[in-house]
C-alpha positions as CSV (number, residue, x, y, z in Angstrom):
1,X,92.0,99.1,48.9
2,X,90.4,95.9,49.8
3,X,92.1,94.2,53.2
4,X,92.4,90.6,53.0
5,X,91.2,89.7,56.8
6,X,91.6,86.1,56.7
7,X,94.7,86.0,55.4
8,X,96.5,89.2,57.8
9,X,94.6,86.6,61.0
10,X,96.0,83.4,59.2
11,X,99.7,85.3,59.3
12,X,99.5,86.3,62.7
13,X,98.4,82.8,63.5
14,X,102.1,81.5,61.9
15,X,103.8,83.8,63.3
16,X,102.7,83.0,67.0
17,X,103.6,79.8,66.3
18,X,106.6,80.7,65.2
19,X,107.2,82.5,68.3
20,X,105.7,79.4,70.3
21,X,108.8,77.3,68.7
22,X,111.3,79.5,69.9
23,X,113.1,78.8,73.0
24,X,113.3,82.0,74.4
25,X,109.7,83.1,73.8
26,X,107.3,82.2,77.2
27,X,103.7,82.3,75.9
28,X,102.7,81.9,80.0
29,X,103.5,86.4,79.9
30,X,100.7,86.6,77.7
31,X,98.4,84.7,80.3
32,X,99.7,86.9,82.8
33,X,98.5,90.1,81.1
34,X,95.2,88.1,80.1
35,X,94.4,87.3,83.7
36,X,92.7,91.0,83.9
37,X,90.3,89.7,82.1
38,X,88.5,87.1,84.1
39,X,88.1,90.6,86.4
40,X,86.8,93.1,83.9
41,X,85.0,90.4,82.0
42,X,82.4,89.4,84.6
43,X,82.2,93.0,85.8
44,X,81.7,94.7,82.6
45,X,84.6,96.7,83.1
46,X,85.9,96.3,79.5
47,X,89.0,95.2,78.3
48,X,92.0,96.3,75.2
49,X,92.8,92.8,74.3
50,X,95.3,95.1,71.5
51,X,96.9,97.7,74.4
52,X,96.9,94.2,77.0
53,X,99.2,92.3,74.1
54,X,101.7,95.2,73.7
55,X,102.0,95.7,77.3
56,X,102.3,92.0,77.7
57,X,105.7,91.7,74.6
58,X,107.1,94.8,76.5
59,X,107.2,92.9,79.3
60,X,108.7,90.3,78.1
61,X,111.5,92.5,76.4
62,X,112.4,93.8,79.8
63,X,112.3,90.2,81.3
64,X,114.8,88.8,78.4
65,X,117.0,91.8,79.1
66,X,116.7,91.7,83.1
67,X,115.6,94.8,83.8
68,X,112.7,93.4,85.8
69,X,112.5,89.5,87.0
70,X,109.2,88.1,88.5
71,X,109.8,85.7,91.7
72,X,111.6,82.2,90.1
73,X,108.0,80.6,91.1
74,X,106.1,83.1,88.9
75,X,108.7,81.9,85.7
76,X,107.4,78.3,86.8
77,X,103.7,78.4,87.4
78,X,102.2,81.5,86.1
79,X,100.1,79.9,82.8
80,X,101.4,76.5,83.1
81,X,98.5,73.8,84.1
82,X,99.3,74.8,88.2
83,X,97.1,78.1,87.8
84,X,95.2,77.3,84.3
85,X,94.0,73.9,85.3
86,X,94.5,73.6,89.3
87,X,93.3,77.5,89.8
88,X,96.4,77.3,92.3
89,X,97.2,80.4,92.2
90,X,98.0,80.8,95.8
91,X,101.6,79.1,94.1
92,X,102.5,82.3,92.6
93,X,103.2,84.0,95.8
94,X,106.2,83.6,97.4
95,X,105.4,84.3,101.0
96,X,102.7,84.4,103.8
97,X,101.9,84.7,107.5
98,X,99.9,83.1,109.9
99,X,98.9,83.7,113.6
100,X,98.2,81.5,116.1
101,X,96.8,84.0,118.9
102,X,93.3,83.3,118.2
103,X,93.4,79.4,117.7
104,X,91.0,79.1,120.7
105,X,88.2,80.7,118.3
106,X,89.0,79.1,115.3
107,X,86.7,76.3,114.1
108,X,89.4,73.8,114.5
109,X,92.6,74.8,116.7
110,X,94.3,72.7,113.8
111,X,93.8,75.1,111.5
112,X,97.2,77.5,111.2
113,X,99.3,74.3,111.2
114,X,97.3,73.5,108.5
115,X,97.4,76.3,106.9
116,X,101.0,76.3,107.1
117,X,101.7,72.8,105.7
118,X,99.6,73.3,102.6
119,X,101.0,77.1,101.9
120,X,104.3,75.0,102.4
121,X,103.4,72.4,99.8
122,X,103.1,74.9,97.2
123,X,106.6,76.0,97.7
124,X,105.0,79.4,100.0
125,X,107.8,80.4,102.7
126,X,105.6,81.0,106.0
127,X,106.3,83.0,109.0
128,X,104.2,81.7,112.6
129,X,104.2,83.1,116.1
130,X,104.0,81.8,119.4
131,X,100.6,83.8,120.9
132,X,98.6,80.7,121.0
133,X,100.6,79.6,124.0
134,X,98.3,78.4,126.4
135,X,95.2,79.6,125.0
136,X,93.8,75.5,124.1
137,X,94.2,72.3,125.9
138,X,96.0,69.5,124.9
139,X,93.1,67.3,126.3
140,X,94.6,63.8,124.2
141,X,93.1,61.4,122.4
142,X,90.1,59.5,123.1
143,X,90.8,55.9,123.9
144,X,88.5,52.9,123.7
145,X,85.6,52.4,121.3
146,X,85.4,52.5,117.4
147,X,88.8,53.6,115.5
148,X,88.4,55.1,112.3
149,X,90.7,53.7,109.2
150,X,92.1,56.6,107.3
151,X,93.4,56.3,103.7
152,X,95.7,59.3,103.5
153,X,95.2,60.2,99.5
154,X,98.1,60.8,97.6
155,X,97.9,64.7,97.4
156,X,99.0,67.6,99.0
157,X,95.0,68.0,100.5
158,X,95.2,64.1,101.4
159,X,98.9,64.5,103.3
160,X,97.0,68.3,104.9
161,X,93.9,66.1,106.5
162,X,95.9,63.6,108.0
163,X,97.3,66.3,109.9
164,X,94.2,67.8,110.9
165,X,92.9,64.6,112.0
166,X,95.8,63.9,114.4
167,X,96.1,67.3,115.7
168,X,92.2,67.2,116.3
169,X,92.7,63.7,118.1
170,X,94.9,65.9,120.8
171,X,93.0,69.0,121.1
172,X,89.7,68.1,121.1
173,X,89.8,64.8,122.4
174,X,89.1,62.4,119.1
175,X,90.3,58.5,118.7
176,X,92.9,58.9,116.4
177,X,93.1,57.1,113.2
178,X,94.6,54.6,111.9
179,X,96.4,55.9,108.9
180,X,96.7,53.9,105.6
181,X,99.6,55.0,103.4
182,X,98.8,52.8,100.7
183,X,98.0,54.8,98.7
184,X,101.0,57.3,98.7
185,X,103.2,56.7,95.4
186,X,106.4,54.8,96.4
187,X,109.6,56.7,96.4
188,X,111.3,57.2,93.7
189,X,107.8,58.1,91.5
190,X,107.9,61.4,89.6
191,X,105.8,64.2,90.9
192,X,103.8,65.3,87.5
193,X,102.4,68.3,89.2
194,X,104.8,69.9,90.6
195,X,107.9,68.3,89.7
196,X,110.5,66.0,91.6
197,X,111.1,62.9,92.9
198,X,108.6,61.2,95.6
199,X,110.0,60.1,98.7
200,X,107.4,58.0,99.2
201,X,105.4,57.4,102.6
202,X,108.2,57.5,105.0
203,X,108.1,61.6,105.5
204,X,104.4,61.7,106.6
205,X,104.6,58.8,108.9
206,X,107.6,60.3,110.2
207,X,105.7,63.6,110.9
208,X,102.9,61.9,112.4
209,X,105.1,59.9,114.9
210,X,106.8,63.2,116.0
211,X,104.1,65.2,116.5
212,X,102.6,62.5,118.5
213,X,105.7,62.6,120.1
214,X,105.5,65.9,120.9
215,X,102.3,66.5,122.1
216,X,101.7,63.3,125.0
217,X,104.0,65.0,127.2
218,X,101.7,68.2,127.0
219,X,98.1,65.9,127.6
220,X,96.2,67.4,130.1
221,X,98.3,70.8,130.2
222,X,97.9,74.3,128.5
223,X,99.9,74.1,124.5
224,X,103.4,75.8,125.2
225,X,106.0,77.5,123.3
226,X,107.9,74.9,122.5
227,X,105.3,73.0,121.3
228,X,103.8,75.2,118.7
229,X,107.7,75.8,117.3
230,X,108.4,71.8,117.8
231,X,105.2,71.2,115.6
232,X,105.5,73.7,113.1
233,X,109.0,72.6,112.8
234,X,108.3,69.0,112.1
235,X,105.5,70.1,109.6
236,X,108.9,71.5,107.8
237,X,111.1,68.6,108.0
238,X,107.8,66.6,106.3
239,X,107.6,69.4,103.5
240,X,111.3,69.1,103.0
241,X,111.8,65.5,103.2
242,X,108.9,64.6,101.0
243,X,110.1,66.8,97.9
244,X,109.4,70.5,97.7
245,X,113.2,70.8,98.1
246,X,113.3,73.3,100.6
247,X,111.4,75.0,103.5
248,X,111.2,78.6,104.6
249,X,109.9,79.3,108.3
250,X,110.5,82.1,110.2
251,X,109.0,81.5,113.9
252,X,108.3,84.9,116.4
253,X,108.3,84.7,119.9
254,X,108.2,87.4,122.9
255,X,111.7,88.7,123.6
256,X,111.2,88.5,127.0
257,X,110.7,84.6,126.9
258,X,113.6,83.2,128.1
259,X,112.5,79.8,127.1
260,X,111.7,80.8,123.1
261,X,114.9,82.8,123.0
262,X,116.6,79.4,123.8
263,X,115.2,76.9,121.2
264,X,118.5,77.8,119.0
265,X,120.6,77.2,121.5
266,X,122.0,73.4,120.8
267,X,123.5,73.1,123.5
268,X,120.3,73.6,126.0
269,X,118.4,71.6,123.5
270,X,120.4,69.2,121.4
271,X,117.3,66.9,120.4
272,X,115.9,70.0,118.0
273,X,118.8,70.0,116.6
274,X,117.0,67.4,114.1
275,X,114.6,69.7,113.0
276,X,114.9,73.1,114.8
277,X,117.0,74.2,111.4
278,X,113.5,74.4,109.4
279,X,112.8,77.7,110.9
280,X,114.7,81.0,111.6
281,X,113.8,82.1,115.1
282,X,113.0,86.4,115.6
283,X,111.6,88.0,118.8
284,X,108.9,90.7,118.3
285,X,111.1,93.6,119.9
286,X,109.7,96.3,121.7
287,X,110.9,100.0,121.0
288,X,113.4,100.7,124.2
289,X,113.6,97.8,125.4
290,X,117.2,96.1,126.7
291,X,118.9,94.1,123.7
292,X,122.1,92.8,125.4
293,X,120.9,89.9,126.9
294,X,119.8,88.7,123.4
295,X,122.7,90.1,121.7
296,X,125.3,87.9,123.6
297,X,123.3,84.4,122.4
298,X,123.5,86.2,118.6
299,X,127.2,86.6,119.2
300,X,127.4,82.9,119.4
301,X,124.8,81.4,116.9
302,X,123.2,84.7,114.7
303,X,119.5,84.1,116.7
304,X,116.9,85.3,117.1
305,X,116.6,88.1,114.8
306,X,114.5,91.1,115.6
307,X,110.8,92.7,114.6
308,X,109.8,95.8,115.5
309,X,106.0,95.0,115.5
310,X,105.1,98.4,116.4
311,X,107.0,100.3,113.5
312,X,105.1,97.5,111.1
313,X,102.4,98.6,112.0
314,X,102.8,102.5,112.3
315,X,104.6,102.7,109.6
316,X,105.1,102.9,105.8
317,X,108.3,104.3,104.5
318,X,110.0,105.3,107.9
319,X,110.6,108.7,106.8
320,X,109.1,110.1,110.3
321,X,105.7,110.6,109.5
322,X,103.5,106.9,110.7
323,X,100.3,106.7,108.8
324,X,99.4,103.6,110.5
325,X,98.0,101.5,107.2
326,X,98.6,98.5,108.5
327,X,97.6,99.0,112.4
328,X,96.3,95.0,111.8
329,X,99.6,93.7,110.1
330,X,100.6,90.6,112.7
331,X,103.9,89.8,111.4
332,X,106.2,88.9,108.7
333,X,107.4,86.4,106.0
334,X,110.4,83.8,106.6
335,X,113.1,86.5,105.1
336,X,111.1,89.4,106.7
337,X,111.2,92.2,103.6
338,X,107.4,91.9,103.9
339,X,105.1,93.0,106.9
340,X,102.1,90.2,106.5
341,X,98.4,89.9,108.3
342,X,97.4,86.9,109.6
343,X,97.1,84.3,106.7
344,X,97.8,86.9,104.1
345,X,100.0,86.4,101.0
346,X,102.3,88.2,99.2
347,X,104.0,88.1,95.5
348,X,107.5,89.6,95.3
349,X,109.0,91.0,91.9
350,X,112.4,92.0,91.7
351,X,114.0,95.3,89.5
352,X,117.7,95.8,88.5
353,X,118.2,99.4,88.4
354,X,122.3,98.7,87.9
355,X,120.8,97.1,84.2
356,X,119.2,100.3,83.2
357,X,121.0,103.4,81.3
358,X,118.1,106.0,82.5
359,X,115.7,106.6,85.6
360,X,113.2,107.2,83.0
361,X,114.1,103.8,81.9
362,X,113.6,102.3,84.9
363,X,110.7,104.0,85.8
364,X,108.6,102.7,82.9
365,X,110.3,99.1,84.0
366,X,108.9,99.9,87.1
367,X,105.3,100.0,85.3
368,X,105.9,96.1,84.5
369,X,106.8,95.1,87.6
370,X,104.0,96.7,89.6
371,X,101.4,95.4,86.7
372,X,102.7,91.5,87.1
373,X,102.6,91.7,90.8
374,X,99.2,93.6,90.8
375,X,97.8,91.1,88.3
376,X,99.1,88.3,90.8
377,X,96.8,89.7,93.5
378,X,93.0,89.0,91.0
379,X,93.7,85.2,91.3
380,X,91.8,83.6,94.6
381,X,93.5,81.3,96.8
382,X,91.3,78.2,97.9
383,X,91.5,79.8,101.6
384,X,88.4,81.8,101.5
385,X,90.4,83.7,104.7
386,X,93.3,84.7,103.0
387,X,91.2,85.7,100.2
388,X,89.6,88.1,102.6
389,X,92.9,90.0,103.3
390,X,94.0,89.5,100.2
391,X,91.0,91.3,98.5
392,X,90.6,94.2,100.9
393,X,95.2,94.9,100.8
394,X,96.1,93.9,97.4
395,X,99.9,94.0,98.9
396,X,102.8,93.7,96.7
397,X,106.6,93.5,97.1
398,X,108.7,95.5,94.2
399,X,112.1,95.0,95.1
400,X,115.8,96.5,94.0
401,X,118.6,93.7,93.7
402,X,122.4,94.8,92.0
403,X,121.9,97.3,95.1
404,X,125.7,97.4,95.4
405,X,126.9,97.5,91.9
406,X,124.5,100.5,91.9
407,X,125.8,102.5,94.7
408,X,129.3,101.4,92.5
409,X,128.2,102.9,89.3
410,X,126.3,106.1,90.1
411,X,126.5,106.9,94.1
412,X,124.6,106.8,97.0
413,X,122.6,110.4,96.1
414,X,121.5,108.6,93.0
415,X,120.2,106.1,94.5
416,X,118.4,108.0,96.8
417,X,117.0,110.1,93.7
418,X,115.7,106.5,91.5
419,X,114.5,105.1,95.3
420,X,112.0,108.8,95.4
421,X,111.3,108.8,92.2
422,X,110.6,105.2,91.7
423,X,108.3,104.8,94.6
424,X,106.4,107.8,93.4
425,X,106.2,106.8,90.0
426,X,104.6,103.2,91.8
427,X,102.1,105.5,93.5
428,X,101.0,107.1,90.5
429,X,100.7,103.4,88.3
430,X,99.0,102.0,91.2
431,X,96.3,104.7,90.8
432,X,95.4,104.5,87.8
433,X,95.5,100.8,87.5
434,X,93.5,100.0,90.5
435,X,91.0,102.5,89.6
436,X,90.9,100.7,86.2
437,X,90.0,97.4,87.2
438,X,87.9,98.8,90.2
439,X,89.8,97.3,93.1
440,X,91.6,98.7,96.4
441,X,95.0,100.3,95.7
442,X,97.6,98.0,97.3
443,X,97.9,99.0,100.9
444,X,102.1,98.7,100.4
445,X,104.2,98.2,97.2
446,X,107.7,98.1,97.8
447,X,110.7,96.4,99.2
448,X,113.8,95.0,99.8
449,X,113.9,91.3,99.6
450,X,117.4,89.4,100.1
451,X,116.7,87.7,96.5
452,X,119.0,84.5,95.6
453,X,118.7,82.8,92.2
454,X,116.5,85.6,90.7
455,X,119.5,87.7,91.0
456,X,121.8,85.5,90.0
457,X,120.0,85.4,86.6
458,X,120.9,88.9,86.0
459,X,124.0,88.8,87.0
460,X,123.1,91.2,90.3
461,X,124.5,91.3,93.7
462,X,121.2,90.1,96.1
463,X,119.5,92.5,97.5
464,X,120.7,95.1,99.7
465,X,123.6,92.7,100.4
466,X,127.7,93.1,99.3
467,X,129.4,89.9,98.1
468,X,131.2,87.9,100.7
469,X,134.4,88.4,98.5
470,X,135.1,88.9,94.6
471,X,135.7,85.6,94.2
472,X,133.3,82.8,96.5
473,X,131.5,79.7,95.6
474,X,127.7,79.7,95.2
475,X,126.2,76.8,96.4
476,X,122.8,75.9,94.9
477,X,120.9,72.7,96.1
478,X,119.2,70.2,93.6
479,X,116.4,67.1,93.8
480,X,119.1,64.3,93.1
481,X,116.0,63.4,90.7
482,X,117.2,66.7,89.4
483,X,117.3,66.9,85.2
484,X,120.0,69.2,85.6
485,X,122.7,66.5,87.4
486,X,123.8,64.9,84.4
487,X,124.4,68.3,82.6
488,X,126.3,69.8,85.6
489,X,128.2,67.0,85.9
490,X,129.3,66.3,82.3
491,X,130.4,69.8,82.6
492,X,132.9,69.2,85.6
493,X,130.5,70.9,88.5
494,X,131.7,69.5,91.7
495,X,128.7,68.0,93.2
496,X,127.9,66.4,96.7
497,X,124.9,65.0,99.0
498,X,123.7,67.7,100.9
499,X,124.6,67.3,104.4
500,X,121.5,67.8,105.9
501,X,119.7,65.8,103.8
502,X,122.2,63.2,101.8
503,X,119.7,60.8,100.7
504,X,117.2,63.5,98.9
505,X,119.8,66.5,98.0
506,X,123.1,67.1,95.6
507,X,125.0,70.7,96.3
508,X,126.9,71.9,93.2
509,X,129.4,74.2,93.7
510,X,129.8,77.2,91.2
511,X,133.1,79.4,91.2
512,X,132.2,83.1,90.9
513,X,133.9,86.3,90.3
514,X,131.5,89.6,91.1
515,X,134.5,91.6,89.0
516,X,136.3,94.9,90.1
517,X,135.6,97.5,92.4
518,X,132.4,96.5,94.1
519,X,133.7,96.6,97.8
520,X,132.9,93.5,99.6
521,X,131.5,92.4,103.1
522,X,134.6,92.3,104.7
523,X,135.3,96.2,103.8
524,X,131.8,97.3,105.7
525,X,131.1,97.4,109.2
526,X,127.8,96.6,110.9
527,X,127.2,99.7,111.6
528,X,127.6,100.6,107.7
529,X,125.2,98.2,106.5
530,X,122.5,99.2,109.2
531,X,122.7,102.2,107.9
532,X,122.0,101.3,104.0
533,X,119.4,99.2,105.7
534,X,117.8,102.1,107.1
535,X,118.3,104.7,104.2
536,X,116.3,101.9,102.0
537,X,113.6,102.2,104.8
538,X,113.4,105.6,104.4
539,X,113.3,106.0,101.3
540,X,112.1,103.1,99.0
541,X,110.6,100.4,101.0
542,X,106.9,100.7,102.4
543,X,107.0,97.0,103.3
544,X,110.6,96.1,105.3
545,X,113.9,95.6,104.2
546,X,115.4,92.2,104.7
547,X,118.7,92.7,105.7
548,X,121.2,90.2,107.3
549,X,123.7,92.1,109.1
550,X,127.6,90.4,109.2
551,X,129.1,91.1,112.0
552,X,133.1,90.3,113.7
553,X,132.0,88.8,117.1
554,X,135.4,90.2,118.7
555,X,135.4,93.7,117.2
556,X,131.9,94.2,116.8
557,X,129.7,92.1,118.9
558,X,130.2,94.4,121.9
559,X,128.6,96.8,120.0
560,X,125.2,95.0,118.6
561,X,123.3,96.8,121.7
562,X,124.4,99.9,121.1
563,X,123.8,99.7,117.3
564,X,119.9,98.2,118.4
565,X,119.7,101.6,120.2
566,X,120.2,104.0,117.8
567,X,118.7,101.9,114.5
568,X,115.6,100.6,115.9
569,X,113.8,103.9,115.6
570,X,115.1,103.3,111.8
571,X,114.0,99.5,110.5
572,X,111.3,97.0,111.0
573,X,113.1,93.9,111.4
574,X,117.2,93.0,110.9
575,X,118.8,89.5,111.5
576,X,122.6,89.9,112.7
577,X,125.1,87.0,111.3
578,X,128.5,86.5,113.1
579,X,131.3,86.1,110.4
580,X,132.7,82.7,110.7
581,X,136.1,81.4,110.0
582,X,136.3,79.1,106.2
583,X,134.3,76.3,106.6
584,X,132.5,76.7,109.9
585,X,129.5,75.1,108.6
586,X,129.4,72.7,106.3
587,X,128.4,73.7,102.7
588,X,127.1,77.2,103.4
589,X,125.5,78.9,100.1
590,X,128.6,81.5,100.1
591,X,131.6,80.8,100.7
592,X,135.2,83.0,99.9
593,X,137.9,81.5,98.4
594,X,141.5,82.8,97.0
595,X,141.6,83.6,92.9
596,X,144.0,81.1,92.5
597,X,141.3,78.5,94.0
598,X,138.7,80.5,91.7
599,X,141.1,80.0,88.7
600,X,141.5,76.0,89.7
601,X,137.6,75.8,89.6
602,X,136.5,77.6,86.3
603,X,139.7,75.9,84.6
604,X,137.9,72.2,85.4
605,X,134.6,73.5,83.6
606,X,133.3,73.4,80.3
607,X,130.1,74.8,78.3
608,X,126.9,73.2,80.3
609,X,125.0,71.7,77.6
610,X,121.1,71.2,78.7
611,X,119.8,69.8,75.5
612,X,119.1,66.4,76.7
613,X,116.5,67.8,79.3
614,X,112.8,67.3,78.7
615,X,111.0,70.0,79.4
616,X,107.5,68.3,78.9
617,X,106.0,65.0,80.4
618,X,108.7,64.8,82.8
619,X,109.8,65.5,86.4
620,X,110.7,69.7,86.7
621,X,112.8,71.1,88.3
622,X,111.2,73.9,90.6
623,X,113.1,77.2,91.0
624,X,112.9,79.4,93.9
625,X,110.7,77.7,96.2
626,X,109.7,79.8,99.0
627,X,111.8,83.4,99.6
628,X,113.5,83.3,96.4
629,X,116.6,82.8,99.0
630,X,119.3,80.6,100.8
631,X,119.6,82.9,103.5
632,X,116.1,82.2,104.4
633,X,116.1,78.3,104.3
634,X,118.6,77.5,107.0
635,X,120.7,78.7,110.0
């Protein structure tokens, strides 16, 4: 029989194109199971280009049926002109870390707030400490002689170097310069690169003032606390107000600092109140120590959280047994599911073992989510120092969310058998496919992170975490450049400026019902939820588990010591959350409401209709900056 070649290639050639027309096919899979090959290319390692495009439409079955989601970011960016074009591929991770304990031996002591504001401009959540306290002068600027003129380009790197400059101007005694904005798109202006609105100027030179503002009072003293925070912190409003929607920070600071422990605390310091929100505060706890002197300012504002340093770095799963893989691991992301090295990043991916009828099922979805995060880790960052950590731990984040509707369906002792069985069958992939492309297995794989629109996508309870009630209101924050607005509204949405930000931000509200029998938050004590917190320690996550414990400040805040105690042999970090009457705080992302007020809502809605939205040569909306997670973004 004589095969026509040309015209079986010419088919296929259709029928991708076919494919390419149809909204729910995303070509950008097949550059993520292509990205292997500018490894084994180079290398000689050889490549299936026909195995690499069945693995790749498997994948994307599982994606359209949400067994397995990748991080909202990786939906964005992965293939598009961010990664293909711009070799950004530090964008596809959602989180990082960076220390500031030896900024006295870096070549410029500017260099992790740097390193901060630019992970932050490509939408990375980033978690800081305080350890460079006192280690560099704040010697000032040099006054008199020739001042240079700075035009600040318009670009992330342009906004990034005027920040170095200044900082530089204060710590090692430099004129500093006179910045030209000029150049900086006016406000309004679409962002073609990575979508949104411009706010023009004004958020740089509003940074720049404040920082200034910060640092003369230090000049000719030792850099605090307070001042690392204060500047990180305004770095974060700047990111914020200048259109990457939100910001993720999650400072760390020594338990015993009675100083650091306070910077929440409004009422000692009502000027951060401003800009102190950008960052969740934790104390690096030490094992034994006394937690009630901590535990009464939680009791009235839910800060600082708590990392246990010492079981990051001992530990893997906390099943008893410390290996101590990641003795150099420094900290942790803003929602703290992952334990981080200093300017390492990490991409999470997120299963829904509630979606799947099977643990053999899930395990082989399990394959799919440890290949895209694995294939996220062969792209370079432009940080040659990350890309040193990144090499050598190849760390990735495979999460659970729907962990509740779970524990609903099947049981507890199910769970425990998929959370075994699932990390084993991780192990065994991560073998054989690091082996394959010749590179370092992935020093940890697996954890809980508190997850946010990803889950809402399939329809999954976030996380670790039980709804607030059967019936709440999800609030979800927009650009008000935002393609979506007119949609939402034309569909009765109820949407408002964002009080933090009125000028830059909408908040639409959407009316939810999680359905029958999943218990909810008011039915589980803190001392229940620690304990799922620890069992997923135990027994799935290698990473952390990001938990955010709710607490009744009457009944149960007496108790957070005691609780400390007894769980801190058990986790490696927990945030604890007193339950606040309706509408504490203004528009908080989860709010309970009555079914009649439930009923009210959906009966104003119709059909959302999103036709009208270009999807090319336009502002984008960008999903999931950062964590992947409200709960992360503000307290």
């Amino acid at each position: 029989m004589v095969r026509d070649r040309g015209a079986r290639r010419q088919r296929h050639i259709q029928h991708a194109k076919a494919l390419a027309r149809t909204p729910r096919y995303n070509p950008h899979l097949n550059t993520c199971m292509s990205c292997p090959t500018w490894h084994t290319h180079p290398t000689g390692l050889g490549w299936n280009g026909r195995e690499a495009h069945r693995s790749a439409r498997e994948m994307y079955r599982r994606i359209f049926a949400m067994k397995f989601l990748p991080p909202g970011r990786g939906l964005w960016a992965m293939g598009s002109p961010i990664t293909e074009e711009r070799k950004l591929y530090a964008a596809l991770n959602n989180c990082a870390f960076v220390s500031t304990e030896d900024v006295d031996r870096r070549f410029s002591p500017a260099e992790p707030f740097c390193f901060l504001m630019d992970a932050a401009m490509l939408g990375v959540g980033v978690g800081f400490d305080t350890k460079g306290a006192g280690k560099i002068m704040v010697k000032g600027p040099k006054h008199g002689g020739t001042v240079e003129m700075v035009h600040i380009a318009d670009s992330r790197e342009g906004w990034v170097e005027s920040l170095r400059m200044l900082l530089e101007a204060y710590f090692l005694h430099r004129p500093v310069p006179v910045f030209d904005y000029s150049q900086i798109r006016p406000a309004g202006m679409a962002i073609k690169g990575f979508g949104g609105i411009s706010s023009g100027p004004d958020s740089l030179q509003a940074m720049h003032r404040t920082i200034m503002a910060t640092l003369d009072p230090l000049v000719g003293r030792p850099m605090t606390v307070r001042g690392i925070v204060d500047i990180m912190n305004h770095i974060g409003v700047c990111v914020v107000s200048g259109n990457v929607r939100r910001t993720a920070e999650i400072a760390f600071g020594d338990a015993h600092d009675p100083a650091y422990v306070a910077l929440k605390d409004y009422t000692q310091h009502p000027d951060r109140a401003a800009y102190g929100w950008t960052s969740n505060n934790s104390v690096f706890a030490s094992l034994g120590m006394d937690y009630a002197p901590i535990c009464k300012q939680i009791v009235q504002n839910g800060e600082p959280g708590f990392a246990w340093l010492q079981n990051m770095q001992e530990y893997s799963r906390m099943d008893g047994v410390p290996d101590h893989r990641d003795a150099r691991a420094a900290g942790g992301n803003p929602c703290l599911e992952q334990t981080l090295e200093s300017y390492e990043l990490c991409c999470l991916v997120e299963t829904f073992p509630a979606n799947h009828a099977s643990l053999d099922e899930y395990k082989e979805t399990l394959r799919y989510a440890y290949l895209y995060a694995k294939t996220v880790t062969l792209g370079q960052t432009h940080w040659p120092i990350t890309n040193r950590v990144m090499l050598r731990n190849r760390r990735i984040g495979c999460s659970m969310s729907g962990i509740a509707q779970f524990i609903t369906q099947r049981g507890l002792h199910e769970l425990k058998d998929w959370c075994m069985q699932g990390y084993d069958a991780i192990q065994a992939y991560d073998k054989t496919y690091s082996d394959f492309l010749a590179i370092p297995r992935s020093i940890k794989t697996t954890s809980i992170k508190p997850s946010g629109t990803v889950s809402l996508l399939a329809g999954a309870t976030p996380g670790m975490h039980y709804p607030e009630s059967r019936f709440y209101i999800r609030r979800v924050r927009l650009d008000r450049g935002s393609e979506l607005l007119p949609a939402l509204r034309a569909a009765g949405y109820h949407l408002e400026p964002a009080a933090e930000a009125p000028n830059e931000t909408l908040v639409v509200s959407i009316p939810v019902d999680v359905g029958e029998n999943v218990r909810t938050l008011s039915q589980l004590s803190a001392w229940e939820q620690l304990s799922l917190a620890s069992f997923l320690q135990r027994y799935w996550a290698d990473n952390q588990v990001s938990c955010t414990i709710t607490f009744d400040p009457v009944l149960e805040g007496p108790q957070l010591e005691h609780a400390l105690a007894y769980f801190q042999y058990q986790l490696k970090g927990v945030s604890l959350l007193p339950k606040v009457p309706l509408g504490a705080y203004a528009q908080m992302p989860y709010e309970e409401i009555s079914e009649a007020t439930y009923k009210s809502m959906v009966s104003a809605l119709s059909p959302v209709s999103f036709r009208e939205i270009k999807t090319r040569g336009g502002p984008v909306e960008v999903p999931d900056r950062f964590c992947d997670s409200s709960s992360c973004e503000i307290k």
